[in-house]
N, C-alpha and C positions, 0 to 999 in steps of 0.2 A: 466554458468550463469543460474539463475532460472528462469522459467516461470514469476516471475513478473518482475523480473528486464528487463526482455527482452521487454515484455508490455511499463514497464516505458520508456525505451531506446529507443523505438520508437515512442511513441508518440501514441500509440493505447489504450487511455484511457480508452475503455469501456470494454476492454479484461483484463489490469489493477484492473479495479473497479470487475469487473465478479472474476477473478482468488483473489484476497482478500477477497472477502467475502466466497470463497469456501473454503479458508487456516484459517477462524477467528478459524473454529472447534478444529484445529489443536494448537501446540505452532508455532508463525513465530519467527522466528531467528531475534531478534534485527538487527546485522549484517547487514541483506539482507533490511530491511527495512530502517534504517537508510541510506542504498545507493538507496532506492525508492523516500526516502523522497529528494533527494540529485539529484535526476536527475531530478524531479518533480520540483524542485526549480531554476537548472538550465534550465531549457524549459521552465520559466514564469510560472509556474503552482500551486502560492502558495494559491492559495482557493483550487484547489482539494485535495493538499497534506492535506490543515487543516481537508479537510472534510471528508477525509480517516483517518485521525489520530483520530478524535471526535469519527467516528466508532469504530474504534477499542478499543478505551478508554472504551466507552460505550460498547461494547461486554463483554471486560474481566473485568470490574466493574459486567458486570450483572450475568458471571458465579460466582464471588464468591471470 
């Protein structure tokens, strides 16, 4: 399991949000988000998931 899944899975959102924006540099594997987004959903957490996806939208809109 990746460093953010593990984040997500526990419920340590600010380690979460920290370890996402360290990976935006990078490509994140669909996969692995689509099951961030997925635990985040099942733990009531669908504003942060929105507001972690908006990020990311907005990252990979602004590289290009």
């Amino acid at each position: 399991m990746s460093k953010i899944l593990d984040a997500a899975s526990a419920c340590d959102y600010d380690s979460l949000t920290d370890l996402l924006l360290e990976t935006l540099v990078e490509d994140i594997p669909y996969d692995e988000m689509i099951e961030v987004f997925s635990v985040l959903h099942n733990n009531g957490e669908q504003g942060l998931a929105m507001e972690l996806l908006e990020l990311i939208i907005n990252e990979k809109e602004t590289e290009g």
